[in-house]
C-alpha positions, -999 to 999 in steps of 0.1 A, spaced: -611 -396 -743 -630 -425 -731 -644 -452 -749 -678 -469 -743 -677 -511 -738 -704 -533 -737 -695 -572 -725 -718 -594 -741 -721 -627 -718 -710 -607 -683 -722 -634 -666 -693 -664 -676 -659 -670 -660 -643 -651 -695 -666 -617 -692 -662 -615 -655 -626 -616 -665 -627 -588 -692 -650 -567 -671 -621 -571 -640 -596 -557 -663 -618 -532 -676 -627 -514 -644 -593 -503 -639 -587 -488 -675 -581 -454 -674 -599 -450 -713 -625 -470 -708 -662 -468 -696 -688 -500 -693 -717 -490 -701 -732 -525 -711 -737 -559 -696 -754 -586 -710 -765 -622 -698 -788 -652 -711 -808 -667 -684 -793 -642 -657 -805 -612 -676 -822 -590 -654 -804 -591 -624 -778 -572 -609 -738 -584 -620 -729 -582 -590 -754 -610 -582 -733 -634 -607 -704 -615 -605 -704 -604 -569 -663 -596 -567 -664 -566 -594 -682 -543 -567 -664 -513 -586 -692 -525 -608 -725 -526 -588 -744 -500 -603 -745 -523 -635 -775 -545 -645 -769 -574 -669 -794 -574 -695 -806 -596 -730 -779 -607 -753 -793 -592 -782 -774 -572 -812 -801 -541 -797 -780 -539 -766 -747 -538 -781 -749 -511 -810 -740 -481 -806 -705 -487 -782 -669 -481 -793 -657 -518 -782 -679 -546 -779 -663 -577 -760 -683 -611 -767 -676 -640 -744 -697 -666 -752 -696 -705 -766 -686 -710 -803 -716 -712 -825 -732 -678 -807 -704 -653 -811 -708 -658 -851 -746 -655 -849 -742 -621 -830 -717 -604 -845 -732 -602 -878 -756 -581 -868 -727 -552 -859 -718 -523 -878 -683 -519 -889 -681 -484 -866 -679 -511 -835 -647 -529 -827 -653 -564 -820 -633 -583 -801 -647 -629 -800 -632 -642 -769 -650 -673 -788 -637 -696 -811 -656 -692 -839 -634 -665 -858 -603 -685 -850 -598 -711 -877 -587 -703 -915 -599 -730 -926 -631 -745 -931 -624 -777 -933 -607 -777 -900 -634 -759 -886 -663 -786 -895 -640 -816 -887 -634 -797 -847 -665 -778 -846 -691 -780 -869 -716 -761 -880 -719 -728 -898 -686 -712 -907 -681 -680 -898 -647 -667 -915 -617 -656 -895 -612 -624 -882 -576 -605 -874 -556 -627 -849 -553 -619 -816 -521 -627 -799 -499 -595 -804 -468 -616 -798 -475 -643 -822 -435 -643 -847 -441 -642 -883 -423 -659 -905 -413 -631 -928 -396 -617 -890 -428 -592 -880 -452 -598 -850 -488 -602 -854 -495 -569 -833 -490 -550 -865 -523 -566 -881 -535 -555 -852 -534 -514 -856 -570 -502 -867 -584 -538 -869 -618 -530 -862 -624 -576 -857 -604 -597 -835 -605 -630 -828 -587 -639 -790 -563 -671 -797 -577 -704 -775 -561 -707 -740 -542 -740 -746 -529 -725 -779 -518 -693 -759 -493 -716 -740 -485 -740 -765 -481 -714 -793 -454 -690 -772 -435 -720 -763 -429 -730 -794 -432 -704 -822 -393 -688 -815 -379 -725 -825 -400 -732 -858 -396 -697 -871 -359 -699 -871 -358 -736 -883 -338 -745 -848 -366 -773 -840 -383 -801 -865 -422 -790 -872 -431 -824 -878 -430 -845 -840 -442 -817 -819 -459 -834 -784 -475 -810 -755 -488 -820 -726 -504 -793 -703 -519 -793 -668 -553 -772 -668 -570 -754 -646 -612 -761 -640 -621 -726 -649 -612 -731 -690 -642 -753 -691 -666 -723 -681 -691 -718 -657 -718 -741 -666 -727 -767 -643 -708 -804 -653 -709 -835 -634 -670 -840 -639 -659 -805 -625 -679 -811 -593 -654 -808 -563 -658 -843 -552 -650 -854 -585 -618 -832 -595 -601 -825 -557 -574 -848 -556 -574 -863 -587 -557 -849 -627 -577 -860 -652 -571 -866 -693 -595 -852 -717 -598 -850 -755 -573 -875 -758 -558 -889 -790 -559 -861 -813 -594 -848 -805 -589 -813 -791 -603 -787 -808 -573 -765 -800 -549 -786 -823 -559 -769 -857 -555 -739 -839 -518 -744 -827 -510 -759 -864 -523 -723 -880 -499 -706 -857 -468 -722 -866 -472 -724 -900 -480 -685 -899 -442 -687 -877 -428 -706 -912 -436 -740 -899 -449 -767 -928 -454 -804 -924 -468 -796 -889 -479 -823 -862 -487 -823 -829 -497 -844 -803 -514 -826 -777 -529 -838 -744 -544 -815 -722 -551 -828 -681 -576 -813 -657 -563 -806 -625 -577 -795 -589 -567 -756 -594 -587 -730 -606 -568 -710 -628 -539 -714 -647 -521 -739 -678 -484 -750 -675 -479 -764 -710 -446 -789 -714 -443 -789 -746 -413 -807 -770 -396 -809 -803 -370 -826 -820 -335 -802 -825 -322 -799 -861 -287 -821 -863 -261 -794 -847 -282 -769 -828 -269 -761 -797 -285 -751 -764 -265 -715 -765 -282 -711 -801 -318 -724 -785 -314 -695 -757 -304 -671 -779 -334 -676 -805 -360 -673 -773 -340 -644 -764 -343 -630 -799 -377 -627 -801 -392 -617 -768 -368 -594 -764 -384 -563 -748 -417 -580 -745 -436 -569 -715 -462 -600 -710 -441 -626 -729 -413 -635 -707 -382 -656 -708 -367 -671 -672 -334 -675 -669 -309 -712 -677 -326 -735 -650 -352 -718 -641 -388 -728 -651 -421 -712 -643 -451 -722 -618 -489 -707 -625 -489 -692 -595 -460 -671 -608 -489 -658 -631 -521 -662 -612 -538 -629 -624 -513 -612 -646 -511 -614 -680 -478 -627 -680 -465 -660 -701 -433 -671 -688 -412 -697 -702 -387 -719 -693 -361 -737 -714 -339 -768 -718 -326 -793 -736 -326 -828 -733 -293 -837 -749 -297 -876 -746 -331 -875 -766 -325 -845 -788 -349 -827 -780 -359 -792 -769 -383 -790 -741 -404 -755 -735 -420 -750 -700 -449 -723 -702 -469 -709 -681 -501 -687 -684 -538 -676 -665 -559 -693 -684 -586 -662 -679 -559 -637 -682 -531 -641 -709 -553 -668 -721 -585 -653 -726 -594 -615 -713 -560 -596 -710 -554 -609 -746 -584 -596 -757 -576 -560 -738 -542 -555 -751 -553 -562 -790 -579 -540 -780 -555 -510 -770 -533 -518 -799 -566 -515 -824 -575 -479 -804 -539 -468 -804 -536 -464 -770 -506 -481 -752 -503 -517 -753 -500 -525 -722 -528 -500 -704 -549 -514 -682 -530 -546 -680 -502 -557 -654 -474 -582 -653 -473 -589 -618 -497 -615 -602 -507 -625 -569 -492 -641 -540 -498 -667 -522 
């Protein structure tokens, strides 16, 4: 059986990253592209490295063009995904690469984003721990609306989660600190992403709490059995394209042991495909992960400060964004989790 996709925003960094995965799913057939100003023209003229995909011709982003499919993928900036969606039948799985079905809350929502609230939809990171022991792929079966988690929070959020849901690290002084790659900031044109401005140089943004990403993290780890949750969380741009290595750290509880931190990491990612945790000493690099959907993570602890420090590593466009998306989509359709998808990456 095969099951008919449109992509609504084609033409962005995210879209051209679900359509990649898309074209080599064996249960899958695109049969809709759409675009905003580049509606009209052929993908491969914004897209021009999916040629598997040249017989395709993005057109208007308008709920018209997407009835009628089995999946509909929307990549676009928070504040249209909500706007759209509403306009879809229940019959349609819907899967917002967007933020604007993220957030629980309200409030959080209009102090980070603003503007209309759109409600949240089913969570998308399958391998998000649970506090009452479950994984959030089993919300996942028949969920006919997903919401894909943030990029950042992808990192941050796997790093972490293992330690507050077994009560081995303190919820409460959380810090991250994660290199970025240019490509999370999309594809429109900015001054500050210009090569002469970001070759050579790493570069702080939403500093000091600002981050829309932060309410995001907190949701997750109090859904892990965190409470009383703070972080400080400082993302850098750097000169690569792809890919987020998140340091992130937390204070041990009085007596916990680094053979008791392992073991916990251990615990839950056991038998994971795309989570993955590296061996004592060993820490990851993104281009371990360029292309895959593949987190890795790296542990150790820092016995002199007390605390635990968690070394992650994702693609921003893949684990981060479209091969998220893809999986929950498989586990919504009931096909195999992992189809379509692959752990390996590229090298160099």
């Amino acid at each position: 059986m095969s099951f008919s996709v449109a992509v609504a925003g084609a033409s962005g960094y995210a879209g051209g990253e679900i359509l990649r995965i898309l074209a080599g799913h064996p249960e899958i057939t695109i049969s809709t592209v759409t675009a905003h100003s580049n509606a009209g023209q052929p993908l491969t003229a914004v897209q021009p490295h999916l040629r598997s995909l040249s017989g395709l011709t993005l057109v208007e982003t308008v709920p018209e063009n997407l009835a009628g499919h089995d999946v509909v993928f929307v990549a676009l900036p928070h504040g249209k995904s909500g706007e759209l969606t509403s306009h879809l039948g229940d019959d349609t799985i819907v899967i917002d690469c967007g933020a604007d079905h993220r957030l629980t809350s309200e409030a959080d929502w209009e102090r980070f984003y603003g503007g209309e609230f759109f409600g949240a939809w089913e969570y998308g990171m399958p391998e998000l721990l649970l506090a009452d022991g479950g994984m959030q792929r089993q919300n996942l079966v028949g969920a006919r609306r997903i919401a894909v988690p943030g990029c950042n929070v992808t990192a941050v959020t796997l790093g972490l989660a293992p330690g507050i849901r077994t009560g081995l690290i303190r919820a409460d002084d959380l810090v991250a600190v994660l290199a970025v790659g240019t490509s999370g900031a999309g594809k429109s044109l900015k001054p500050h992403l210009l090569a002469s401005e970001i070759h050579g140089s790493a570069a702080p943004y939403a500093v000091g709490g600002t981050h829309r990403h932060i309410p995001e993290i907190q949701q997750n780890l109090a859904v892990a059995g965190g409470r009383d949750i703070r972080v400080s969380f400082t993302p850098v741009l750097v000169p690569m394209s792809r890919g987020i290595l998140a340091t992130s750290t937390a204070v041990l509880e009085p007596g916990v042991t680094a053979a008791q931190v392992r073991a916990a990491w251990e615990e839950a990612y056991a038998g994971e495909p795309f989570v993955q945790l590296l061996p004592e000493g060993s820490f990851p690099k993104t281009a371990d992960v360029l292309g895959a959907n593949t987190a890795l993570v790296g542990l150790a602890v820092d016995e002199a400060a007390g605390r635990l420090v968690v070394i992650s590593a994702i693609d921003n466009l893949v684990k981060g964004t479209a091969g998220a998306a893809v999986q929950s989509m498989n586990i919504a359709l009931g096909l195999p989790e992992s189809m379509g998808l692959v752990q390996d990456g590229v090298a160099p």
